[in-house]
LUMTI-962397 format. One record per residue (C-alpha): x, y, z. Coordinates in pm, 1 decimal. Layout:
N
{{X,Y,Z}}
...
//
This chain:
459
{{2517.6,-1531.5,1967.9}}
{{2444.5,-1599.9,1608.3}}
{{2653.6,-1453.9,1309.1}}
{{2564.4,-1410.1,959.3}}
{{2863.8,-1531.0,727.4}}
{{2966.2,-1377.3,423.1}}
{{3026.2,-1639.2,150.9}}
{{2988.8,-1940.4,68.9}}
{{3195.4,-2227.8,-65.9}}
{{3480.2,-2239.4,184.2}}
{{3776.5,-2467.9,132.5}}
{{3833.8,-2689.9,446.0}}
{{4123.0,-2427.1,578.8}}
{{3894.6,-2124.4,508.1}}
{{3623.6,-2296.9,733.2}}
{{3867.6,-2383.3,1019.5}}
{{3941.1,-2034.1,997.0}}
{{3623.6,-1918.7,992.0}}
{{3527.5,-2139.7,1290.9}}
{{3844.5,-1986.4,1509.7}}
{{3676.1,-1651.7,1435.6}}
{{3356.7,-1719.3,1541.0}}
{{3472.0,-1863.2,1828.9}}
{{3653.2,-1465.7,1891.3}}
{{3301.4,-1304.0,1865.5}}
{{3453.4,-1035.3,1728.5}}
{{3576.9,-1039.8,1400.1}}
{{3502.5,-791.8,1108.4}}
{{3388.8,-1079.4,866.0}}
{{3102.4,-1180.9,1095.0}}
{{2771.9,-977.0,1159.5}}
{{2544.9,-1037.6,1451.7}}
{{2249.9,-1212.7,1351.3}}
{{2017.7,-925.0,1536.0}}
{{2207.2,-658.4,1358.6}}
{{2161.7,-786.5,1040.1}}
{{1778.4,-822.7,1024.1}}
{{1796.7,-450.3,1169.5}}
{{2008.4,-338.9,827.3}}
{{1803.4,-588.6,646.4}}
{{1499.4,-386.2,767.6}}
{{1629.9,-63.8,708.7}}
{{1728.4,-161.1,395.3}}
{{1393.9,-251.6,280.6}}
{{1246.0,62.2,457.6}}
{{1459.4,277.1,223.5}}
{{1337.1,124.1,-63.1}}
{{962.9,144.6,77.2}}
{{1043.7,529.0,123.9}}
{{1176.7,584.9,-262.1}}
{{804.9,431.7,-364.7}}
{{709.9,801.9,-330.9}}
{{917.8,908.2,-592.8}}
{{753.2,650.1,-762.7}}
{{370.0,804.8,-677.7}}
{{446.4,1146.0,-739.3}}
{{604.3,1061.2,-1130.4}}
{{268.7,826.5,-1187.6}}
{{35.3,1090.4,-1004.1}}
{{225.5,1390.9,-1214.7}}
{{172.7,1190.9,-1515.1}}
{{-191.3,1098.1,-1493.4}}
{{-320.6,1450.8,-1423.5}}
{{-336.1,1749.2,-1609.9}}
{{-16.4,1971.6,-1661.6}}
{{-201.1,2216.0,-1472.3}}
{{-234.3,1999.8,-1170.7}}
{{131.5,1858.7,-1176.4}}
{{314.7,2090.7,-925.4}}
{{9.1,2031.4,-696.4}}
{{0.9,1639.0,-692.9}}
{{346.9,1656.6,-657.7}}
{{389.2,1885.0,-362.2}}
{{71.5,1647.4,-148.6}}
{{305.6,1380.7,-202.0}}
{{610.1,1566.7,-51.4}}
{{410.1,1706.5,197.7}}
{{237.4,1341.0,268.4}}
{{600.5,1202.5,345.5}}
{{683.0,1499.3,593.3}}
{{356.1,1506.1,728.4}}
{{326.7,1114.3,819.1}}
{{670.7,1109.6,947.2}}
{{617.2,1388.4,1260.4}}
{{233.3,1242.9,1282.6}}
{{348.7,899.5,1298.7}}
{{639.8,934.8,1546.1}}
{{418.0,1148.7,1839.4}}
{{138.9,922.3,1785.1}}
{{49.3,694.8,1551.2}}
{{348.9,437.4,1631.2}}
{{247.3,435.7,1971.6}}
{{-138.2,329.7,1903.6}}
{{9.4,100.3,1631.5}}
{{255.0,-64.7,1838.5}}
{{251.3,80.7,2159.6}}
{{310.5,-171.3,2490.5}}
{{2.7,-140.0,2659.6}}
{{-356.2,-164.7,2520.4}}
{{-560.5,-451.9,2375.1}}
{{-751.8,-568.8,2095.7}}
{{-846.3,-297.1,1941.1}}
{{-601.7,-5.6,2028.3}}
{{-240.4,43.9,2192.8}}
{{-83.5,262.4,2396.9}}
{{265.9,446.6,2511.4}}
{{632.9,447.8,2320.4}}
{{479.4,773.4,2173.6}}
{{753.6,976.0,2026.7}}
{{975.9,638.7,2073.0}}
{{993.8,768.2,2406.3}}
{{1061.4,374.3,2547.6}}
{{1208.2,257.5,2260.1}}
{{1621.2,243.8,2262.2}}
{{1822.6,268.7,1909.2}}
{{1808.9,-113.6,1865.2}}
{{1429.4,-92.6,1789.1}}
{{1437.3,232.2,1568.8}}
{{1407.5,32.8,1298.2}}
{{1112.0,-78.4,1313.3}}
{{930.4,234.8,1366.5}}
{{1134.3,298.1,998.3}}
{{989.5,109.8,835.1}}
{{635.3,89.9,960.4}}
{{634.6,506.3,881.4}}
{{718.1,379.8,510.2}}
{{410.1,165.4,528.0}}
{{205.8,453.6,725.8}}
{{234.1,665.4,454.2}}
{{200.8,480.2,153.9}}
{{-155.9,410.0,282.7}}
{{-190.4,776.0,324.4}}
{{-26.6,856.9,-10.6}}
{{-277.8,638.1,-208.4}}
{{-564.3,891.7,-111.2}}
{{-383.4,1204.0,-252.2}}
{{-407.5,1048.9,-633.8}}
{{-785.6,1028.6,-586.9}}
{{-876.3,1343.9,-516.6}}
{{-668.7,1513.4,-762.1}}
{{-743.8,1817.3,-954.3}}
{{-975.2,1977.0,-685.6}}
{{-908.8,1929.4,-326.8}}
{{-824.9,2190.5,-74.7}}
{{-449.0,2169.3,-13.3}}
{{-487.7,2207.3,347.5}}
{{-776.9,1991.1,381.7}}
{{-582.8,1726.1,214.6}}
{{-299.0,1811.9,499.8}}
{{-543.5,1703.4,690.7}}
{{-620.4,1401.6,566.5}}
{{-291.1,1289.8,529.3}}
{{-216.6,1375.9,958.9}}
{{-571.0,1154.3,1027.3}}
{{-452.9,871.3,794.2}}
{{-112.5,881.1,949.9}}
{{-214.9,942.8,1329.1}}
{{-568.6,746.5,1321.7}}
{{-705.0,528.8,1039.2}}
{{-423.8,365.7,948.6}}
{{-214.3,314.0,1310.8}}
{{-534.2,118.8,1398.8}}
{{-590.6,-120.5,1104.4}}
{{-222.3,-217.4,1151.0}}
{{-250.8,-269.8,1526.6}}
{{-531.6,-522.9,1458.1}}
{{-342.6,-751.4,1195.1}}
{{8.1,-673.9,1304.2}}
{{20.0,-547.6,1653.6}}
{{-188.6,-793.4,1931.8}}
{{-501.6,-682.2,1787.0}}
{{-812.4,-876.2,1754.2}}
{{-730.3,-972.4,1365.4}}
{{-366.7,-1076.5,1430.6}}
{{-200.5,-1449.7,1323.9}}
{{62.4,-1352.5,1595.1}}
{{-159.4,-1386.4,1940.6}}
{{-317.6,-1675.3,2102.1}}
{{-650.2,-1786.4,1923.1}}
{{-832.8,-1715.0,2237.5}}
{{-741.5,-1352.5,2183.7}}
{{-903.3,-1366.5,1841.0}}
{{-1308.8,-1326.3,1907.2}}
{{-1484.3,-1488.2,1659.8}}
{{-1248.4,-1763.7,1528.9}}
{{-1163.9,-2086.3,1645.1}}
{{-960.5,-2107.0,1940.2}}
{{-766.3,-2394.7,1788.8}}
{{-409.3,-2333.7,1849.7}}
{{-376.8,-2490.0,1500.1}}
{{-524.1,-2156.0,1350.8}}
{{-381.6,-1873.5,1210.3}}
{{-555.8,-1503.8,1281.4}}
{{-611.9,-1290.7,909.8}}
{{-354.0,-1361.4,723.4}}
{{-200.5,-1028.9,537.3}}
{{152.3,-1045.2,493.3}}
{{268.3,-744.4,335.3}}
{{-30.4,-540.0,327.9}}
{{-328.0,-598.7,63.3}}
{{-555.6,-496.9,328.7}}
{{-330.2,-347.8,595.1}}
{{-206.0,-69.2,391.0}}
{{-335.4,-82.0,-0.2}}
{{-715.5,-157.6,109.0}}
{{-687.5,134.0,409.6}}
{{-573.3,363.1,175.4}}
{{-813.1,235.4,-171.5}}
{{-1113.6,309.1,50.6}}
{{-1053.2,590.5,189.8}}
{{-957.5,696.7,-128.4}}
{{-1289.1,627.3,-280.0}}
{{-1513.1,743.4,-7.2}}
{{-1313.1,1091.7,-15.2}}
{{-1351.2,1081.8,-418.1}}
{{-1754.5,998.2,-387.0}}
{{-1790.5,1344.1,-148.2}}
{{-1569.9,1555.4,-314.5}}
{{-1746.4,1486.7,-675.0}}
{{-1582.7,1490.5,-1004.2}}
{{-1371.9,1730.7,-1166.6}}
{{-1531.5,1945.6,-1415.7}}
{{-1609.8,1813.6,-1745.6}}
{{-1565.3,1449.4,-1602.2}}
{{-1869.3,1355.1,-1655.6}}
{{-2190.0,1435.8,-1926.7}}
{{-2405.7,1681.9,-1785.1}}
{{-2801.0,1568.3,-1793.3}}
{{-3070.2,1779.1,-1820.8}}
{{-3244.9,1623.3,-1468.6}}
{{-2873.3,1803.0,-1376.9}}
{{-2784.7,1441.8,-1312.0}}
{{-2394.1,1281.0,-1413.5}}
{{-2396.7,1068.7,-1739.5}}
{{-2110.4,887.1,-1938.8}}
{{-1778.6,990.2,-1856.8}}
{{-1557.0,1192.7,-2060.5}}
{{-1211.9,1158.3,-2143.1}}
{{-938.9,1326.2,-1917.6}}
{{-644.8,1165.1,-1967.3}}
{{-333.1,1280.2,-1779.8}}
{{-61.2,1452.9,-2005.5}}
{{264.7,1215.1,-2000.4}}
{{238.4,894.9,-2017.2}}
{{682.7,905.4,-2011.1}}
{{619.5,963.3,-1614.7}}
{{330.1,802.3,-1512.8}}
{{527.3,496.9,-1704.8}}
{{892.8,555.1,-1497.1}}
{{627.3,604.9,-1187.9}}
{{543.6,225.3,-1208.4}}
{{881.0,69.0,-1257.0}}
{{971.4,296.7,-965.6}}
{{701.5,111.3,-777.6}}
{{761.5,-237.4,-863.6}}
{{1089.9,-162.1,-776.2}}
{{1013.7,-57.8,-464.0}}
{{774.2,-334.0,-410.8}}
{{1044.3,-582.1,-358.8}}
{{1156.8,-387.7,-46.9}}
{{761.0,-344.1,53.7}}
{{720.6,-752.6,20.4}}
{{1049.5,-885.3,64.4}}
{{1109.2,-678.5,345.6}}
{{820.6,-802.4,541.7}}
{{1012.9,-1073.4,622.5}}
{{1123.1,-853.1,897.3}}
{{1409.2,-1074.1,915.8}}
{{1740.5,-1116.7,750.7}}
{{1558.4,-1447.3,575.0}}
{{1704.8,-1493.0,221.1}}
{{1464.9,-1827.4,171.2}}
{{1135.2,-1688.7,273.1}}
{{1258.9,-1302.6,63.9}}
{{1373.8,-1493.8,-226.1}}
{{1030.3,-1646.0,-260.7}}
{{819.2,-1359.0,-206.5}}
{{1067.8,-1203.3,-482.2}}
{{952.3,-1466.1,-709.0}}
{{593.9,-1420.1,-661.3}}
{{599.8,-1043.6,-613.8}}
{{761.3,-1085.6,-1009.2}}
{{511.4,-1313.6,-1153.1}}
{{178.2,-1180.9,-1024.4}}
{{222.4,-836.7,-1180.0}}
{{381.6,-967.6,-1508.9}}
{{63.3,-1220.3,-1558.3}}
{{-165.8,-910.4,-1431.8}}
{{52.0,-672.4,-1719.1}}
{{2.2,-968.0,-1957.4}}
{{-367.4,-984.1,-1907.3}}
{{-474.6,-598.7,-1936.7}}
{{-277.8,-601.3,-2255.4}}
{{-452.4,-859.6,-2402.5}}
{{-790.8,-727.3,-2272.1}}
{{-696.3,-387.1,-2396.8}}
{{-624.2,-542.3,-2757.5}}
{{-916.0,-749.0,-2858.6}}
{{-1211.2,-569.4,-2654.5}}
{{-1135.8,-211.9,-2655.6}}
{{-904.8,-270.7,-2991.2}}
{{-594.7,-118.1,-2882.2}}
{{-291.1,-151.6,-2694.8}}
{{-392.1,57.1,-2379.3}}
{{-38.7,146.0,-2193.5}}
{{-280.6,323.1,-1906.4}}
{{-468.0,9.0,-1840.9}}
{{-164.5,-235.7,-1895.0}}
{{17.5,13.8,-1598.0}}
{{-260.4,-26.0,-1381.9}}
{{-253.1,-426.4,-1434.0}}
{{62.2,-440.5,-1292.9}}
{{0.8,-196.4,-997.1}}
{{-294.0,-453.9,-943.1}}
{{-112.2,-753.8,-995.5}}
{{105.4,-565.0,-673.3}}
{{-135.7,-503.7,-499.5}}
{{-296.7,-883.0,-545.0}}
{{-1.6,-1067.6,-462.1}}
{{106.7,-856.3,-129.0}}
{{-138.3,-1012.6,108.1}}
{{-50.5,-1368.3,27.4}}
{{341.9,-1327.2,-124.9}}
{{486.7,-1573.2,107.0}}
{{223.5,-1782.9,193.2}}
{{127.6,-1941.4,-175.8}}
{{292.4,-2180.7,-396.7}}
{{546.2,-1952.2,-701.0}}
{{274.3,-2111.4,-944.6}}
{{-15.4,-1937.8,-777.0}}
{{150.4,-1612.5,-806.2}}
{{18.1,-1654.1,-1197.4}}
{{-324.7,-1720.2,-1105.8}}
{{-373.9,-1451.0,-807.0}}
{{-243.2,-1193.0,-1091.1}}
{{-424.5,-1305.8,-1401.4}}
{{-787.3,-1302.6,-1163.4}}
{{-621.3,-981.3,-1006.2}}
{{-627.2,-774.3,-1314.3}}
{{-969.9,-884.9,-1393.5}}
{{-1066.2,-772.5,-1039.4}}
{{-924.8,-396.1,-1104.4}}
{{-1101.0,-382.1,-1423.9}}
{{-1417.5,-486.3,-1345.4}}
{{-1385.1,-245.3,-1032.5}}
{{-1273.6,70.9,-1212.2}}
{{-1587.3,-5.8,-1476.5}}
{{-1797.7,-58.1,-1128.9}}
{{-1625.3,304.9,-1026.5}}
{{-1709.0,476.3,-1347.2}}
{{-2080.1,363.8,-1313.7}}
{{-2133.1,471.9,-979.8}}
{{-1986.5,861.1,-1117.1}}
{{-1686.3,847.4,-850.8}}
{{-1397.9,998.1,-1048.6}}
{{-1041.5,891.2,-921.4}}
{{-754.0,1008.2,-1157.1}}
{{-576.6,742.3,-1054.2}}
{{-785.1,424.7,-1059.8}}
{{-631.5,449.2,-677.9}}
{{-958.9,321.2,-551.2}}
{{-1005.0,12.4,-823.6}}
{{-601.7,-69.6,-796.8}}
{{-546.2,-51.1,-422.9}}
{{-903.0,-91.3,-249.0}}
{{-1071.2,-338.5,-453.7}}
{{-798.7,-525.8,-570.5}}
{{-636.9,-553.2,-220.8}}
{{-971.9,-692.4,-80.1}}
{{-908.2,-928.2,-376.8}}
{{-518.2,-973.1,-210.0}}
{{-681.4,-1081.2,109.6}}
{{-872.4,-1310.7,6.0}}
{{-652.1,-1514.7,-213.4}}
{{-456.4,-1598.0,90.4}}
{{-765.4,-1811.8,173.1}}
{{-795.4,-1961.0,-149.1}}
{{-444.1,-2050.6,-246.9}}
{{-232.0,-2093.5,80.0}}
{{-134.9,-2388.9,165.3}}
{{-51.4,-2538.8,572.2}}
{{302.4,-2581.1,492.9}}
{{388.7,-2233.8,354.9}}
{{173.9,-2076.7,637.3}}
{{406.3,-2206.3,861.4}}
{{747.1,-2160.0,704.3}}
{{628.9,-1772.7,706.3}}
{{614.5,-1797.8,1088.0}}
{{165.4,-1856.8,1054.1}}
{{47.9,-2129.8,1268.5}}
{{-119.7,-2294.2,999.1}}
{{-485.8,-2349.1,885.0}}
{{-728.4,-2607.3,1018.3}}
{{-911.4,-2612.9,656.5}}
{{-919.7,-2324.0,351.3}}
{{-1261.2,-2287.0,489.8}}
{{-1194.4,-2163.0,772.3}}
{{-900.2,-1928.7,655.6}}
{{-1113.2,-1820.8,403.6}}
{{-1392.8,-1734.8,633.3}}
{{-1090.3,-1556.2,870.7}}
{{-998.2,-1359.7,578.2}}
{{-1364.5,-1230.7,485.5}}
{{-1410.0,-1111.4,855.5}}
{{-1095.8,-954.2,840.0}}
{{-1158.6,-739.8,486.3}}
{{-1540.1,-646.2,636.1}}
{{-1340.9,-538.9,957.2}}
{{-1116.9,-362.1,795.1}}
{{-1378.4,-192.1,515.7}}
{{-1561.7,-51.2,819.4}}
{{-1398.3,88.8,999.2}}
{{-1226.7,299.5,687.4}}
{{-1538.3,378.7,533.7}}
{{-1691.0,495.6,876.2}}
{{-1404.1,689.6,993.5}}
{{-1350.4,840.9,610.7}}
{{-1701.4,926.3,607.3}}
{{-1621.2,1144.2,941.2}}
{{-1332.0,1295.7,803.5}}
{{-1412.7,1385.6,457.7}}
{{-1774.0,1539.2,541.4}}
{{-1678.9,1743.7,797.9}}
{{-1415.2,1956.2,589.7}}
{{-1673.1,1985.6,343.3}}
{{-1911.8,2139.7,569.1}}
{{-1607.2,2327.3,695.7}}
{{-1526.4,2462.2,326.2}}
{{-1181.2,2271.9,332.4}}
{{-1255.1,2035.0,88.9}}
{{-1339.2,2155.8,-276.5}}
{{-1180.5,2446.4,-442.3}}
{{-1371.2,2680.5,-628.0}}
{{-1482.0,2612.5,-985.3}}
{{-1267.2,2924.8,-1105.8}}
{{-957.2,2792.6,-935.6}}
{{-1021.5,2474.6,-1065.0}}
{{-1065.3,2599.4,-1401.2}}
{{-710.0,2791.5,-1366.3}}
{{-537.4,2494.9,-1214.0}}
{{-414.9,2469.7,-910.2}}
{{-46.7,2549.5,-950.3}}
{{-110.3,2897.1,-1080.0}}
{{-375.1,2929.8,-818.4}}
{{-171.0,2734.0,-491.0}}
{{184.0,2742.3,-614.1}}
{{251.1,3074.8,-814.0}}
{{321.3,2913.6,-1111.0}}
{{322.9,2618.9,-1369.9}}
{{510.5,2272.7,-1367.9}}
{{655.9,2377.3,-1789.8}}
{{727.6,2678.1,-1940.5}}
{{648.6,2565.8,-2241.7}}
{{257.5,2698.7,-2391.6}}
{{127.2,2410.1,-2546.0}}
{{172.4,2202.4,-2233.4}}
{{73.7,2470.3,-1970.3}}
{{-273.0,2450.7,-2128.7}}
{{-374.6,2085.1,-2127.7}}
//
C-alpha cells in the first residue's frame, strides 16, 4: 500500500521512526494513498459547489433589483435540480460501465457504485451543474421559471452527461482510450485524443452555447435594444445591473473556486501537477484583468469595472482547457489573447441583437472554444505527458484534434438547445408576459422584492 506522509524535513531518528510505522500499516500519522486523492477530490468538489454562491452574487448584481430574488432562486434551484437529475441519470450516461463512443450506460442512481467511488460522482455533479448554471445568467429578466426548471433537468440529465462522456468517459473525443477508439485521428499510440483538462469546452463551452442559442429565441428584454420603424432591433441600450458591490464579491468567489475547479482535476492527491495548474489558473486571469482594464481606459476612456470582471472570468475560462498542459509563461499569453477573444465576442453578440445579461455566452462559450484551442497552440510533449496525456505527434495534429473536438462539441449543443428551447416556446414556457416583465419578476414569481428600500425596488 502507499501512504501519504505528513511533513517534511525529518531528522534521521524521526525517519527511522517513521519507517517502523509504515512498516505497522496502521498508524494515525499515515494516510492511504487511495484515501487521500478521495479527500483530495472531495475537497476540491466542495469548493466547485461554493462557485454557486459565487454565480448567484455576480448574476444578482448584473440584473435589475427587480430581477434579483429571481436569478437568485434559478441558481438555488439549478444546484437542487442537477443534483437528483444527475444522480438517477445523468452520471450513469456520463460514466456509466457499459456503452461506447458516444453514450454510456448503468450505475444509475450509483446503484453499482460502493462508497469508495462516491466521490467521484461529487464532484462531477459540481461540474454538471456549473454548465447548467451558466445558462440561467443568459436568459435573465424574462424566462419562464419553470421552463428554465426545465432547462436546467435537460442540461443536467442530457446535454451535458454526453459532452463529458466523449472527452472524459471512453467516448469518441477522449485522450484516455486507445487511438483506434478515436475515429478520425491518428491511430498512433503516440497521440493524445482532445485535450480539455478542466473543462473550456467540457463544461464552460456546453453551457456558453446553450446559453446563447436559448438567449437568440427568447429575444431581448424590453428596452434592450432601439426600436426601428421596419419594427426591426437597432443599437443597444444601456441596462446595467444595479450593484456592482456583488457582482464584484461574485467573481472573487469564482476565482476562488476556480482553484478547486482546475486544481482539482488532477483527480489525484498530486501537489506537483495542482501546484502548477495553481500557477497558471493565477496568471491567465490577472493578464486577462490587466488587459480589459487597459482596453477599457484608452478606447472606451474609462476604467470599466464590468468589463475588467468579465476579463478575468475569461481569462478562467481560457486557461481551464490547457492549465496543466502549458508552460507557467503561456498562462500570460492564453489570458492576454483570451480577453481579446471575450471582447471581440460580446461586440460580435451585441451585433447579432442576442442580449445576455451576463456576457455568459461571450465569457464561457466563445472564450472556452478559445480554451480549447490554446491547448493546441501552446502545449508542449513533455507537459502532455506529466498530466497523464500520451503526448502529441506534432501541434498540427493536436491542433487539428482540438478543432474537431470544439465543432463536435458546438453541435451537438446548438442542435440539442435548438430542440429544447423552441419547443417551450411553442409550449408557452418560455417568455413571460410583457406586463410581468415590466413588474419584475419577484413581485410577479416570488411575492415580493429583494430591498425594502424605494429607490432600489425601482431600478
Amino acid at each position: 500500500m502507499t501512504f501519504v506522509v505528513a511533513g517534511e524535513n525529518f531528522t534521521t531518528a524521526q525517519t527511522e521512526l517513521l519507517q517502523e510505522m509504515v512498516a505497522a500499516e496502521g498508524s494515525a500519522n499515515f494516510v492511504p494513498k487511495d484515501q487521500a486523492d478521495q479527500i483530495w477530490i472531495l475537497i476540491a468538489g466542495f469548493l466547485v459547489f461554493f462557485m454557486h454562491a459565487g454565480f448567484s452574487m455576480l448574476e444578482a448584481g448584473s440584473v435589475r433589483a427587480k430581477n434579483a430574488v429571481n436569478i437568485m432562486f434559478k441558481n438555488v434551484m439549478t444546484l437542487c435540480i442537477g443534483a437528483v437529475s444527475y444522480f438517477l441519470i445523468g452520471w450513469g450516461l456520463a460514466y456509466g460501465p457499459n456503452g461506447g463512443g458516444f453514450i454510456a450506460s448503468g450505475d444509475f442512481a450509483l446503484t453499482e457504485t460502493d462508497n469508495t467511488g462516491n466521490h467521484g460522482w461529487f464532484f462531477q455533479f459540481a461540474f454538471c451543474a456549473t454548465a447548467a448554471t451558466i445558462v440561467s445568467g443568459a436568459l435573465a429578466g424574462r424566462v419562464v421559471l419553470g421552463g428554465y426548471f426545465i432547462v436546467a433537468c435537460v442540461m443536467t440529465i442530457w446535454i451535458y452527461p454526453i459532452v463529458s462522456h466523449w472527452v472524459w468517459g471512453n467516448g469518441f473525443l477522449s485522450a484516455f482510450v486507445d487511438p483506434s477508439d478515436r475515429p478520425g485521428f491518428l491511430g498512433s499510440t503516440d497521440a493524445s485524443g482532445f485535450v480539455d483538462y478542466a473543462g473550456s469546452g467540457v463544461v464552460h463551452m456546453t453551457g456558453g452555447v446553450a446559453a446563447l442559442v436559448g438567449a437568440k429565441i427568447l429575444g431581448p428584454r424590453l428596452g434592450r435594444f432601439q426600436k426601428l420603424e421596419s419594427g426591426a432591433y437597432g443599437e443597444p441600450l444601456p441596462m446595467p445591473g444595479h450593484s456592482m458591490t456583488l457582482s464584484t464579491l461574485g467573481v472573487f468567489i469564482l476565482w476562488v473556486g476556480w482553484y478547486g475547479f482546475n486544481c482539482g482535476s488532477t483527480l489525484a492527491f498530486d501537489g506537483p501537477i495542482a501546484s502548477k495548474v495553481a500557477v497558471t489558473t493565477t496568471l491567465s486571469p490577472a493578464t486577462a484583468a490587466l488587459t480589459g482594464m487597459l482596453f477599457g481606459k484608452f478606447v472606451k476612456g474609462h476604467w470599466d469595472l464590468v468589463n475588467t470582471l468579465n476579463c478575468i472570468l475569461a481569462g478562467l475560462v481560457s486557461i481551464t482547457a490547457p492549465c496543466s498542459v502549458v508552460a507557467d509563461g503561456y498562462a500570460i499569453l492564453i489570458g492576454f489573447f483570451g480577453a481579446f477573444v471575450y471582447m471581440g465576442g460580446s461586440a460580435l453578440v451585441l451585433k447579432l441583437h442576442i442580449d445576455d445579461p451576463l456576457d455568459a455566452g461571450a465569457v464561457h462559450g466563445i472564450t472556452g472554444i478559445w480554451g480549447c484551442l490554446a491547448v493546441g497552440l501552446f502545449a508542449d510533449d513533455a507537459s502532455l505527458q506529466d498530466a497523464g496525456f500520451a503526448g502529441m505527434t506534432s501541434k498540427g495534429t493536436q491542433f487539428g484534434i482540438q478543432v474537431v473536438g470544439v465543432l463536435c462539441i458546438f453541435s451537438w449543443v446548438v442542435a440539442n438547445s435548438l430542440v429544447l428551447f423552441l419547443t417551450l416556446k411553442v409550449l408557452g414556457l418560455l417568455r413571460v408576459s410583457a406586463d410581468v416583465e415590466e413588474a419584475g419578476l419577484d413581485a410577479s414569481e416570488h411575492g415580493g422584492a429583494a430591498y425594502e428600500l424605494d429607490e432600489v425596488t425601482k431600478a
